[in-house]
N, C-alpha and C positions, 0 to 999 in steps of 0.2 A: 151244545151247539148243533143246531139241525138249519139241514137244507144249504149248506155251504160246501156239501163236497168235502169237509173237511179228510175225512180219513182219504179216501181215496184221491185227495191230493197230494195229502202226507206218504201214500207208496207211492205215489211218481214222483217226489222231491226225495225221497229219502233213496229208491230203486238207481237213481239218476246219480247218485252220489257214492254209487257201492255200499250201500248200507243195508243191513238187516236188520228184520226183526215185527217186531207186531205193533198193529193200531187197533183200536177198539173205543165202543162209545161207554161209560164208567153209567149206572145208576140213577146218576145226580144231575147226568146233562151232560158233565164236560168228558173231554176227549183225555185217553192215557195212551204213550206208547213205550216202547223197551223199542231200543236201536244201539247197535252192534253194526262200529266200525274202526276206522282211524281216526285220532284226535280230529284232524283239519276237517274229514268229512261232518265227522258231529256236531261239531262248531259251524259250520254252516248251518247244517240239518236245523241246531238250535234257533239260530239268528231268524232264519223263515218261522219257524215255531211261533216268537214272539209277532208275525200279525198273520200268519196263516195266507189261506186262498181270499179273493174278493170277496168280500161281505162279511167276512168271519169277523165276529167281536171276541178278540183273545185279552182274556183279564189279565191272566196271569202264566208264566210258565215255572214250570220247579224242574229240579234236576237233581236224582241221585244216582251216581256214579256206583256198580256195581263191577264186581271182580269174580274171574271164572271164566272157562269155555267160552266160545261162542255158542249158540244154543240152534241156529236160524240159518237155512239157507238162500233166504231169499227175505223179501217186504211183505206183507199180506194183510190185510184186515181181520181180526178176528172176532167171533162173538163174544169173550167173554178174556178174561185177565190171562194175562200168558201165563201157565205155569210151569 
């Protein structure tokens, strides 16, 4: 997805929510993030997910639930897969 803002919409939706963690553009085109917060926030976080900023054509969203630390002190866009 290019030219929609997308990542840099997703830290001020995600920043706005108390949320951490990383966005990045994946290989193939589409957009991946890791977000770290409280249930309610990432359930919103999600619901904007499925149609993103204006123009964005969002096919699909997936979602897996990981366990552990938080890793993140903040939102930020990154070059490349969070490790």
């Amino acid at each position: 997805m290019q030219g929609v803002y997308f990542r840099t919409t997703a830290v001020r939706e995600a920043s706005s929510r108390g949320i951490t963690g990383r966005v990045w553009n994946r290989d193939d085109g589409a957009v991946e993030l890791v977000a770290e917060g409280d249930d309610d926030a990432l359930a919103s976080l999600e619901r904007w997910l499925h149609h993103g900023p204006s123009h964005a054509a969002v096919e699909s969203v997936e979602r897996t639930d990981m366990e552990g630390e938080r890793r993140y002190a903040d939102y930020a866009i990154s070059d490349r897969a969070a490790s």
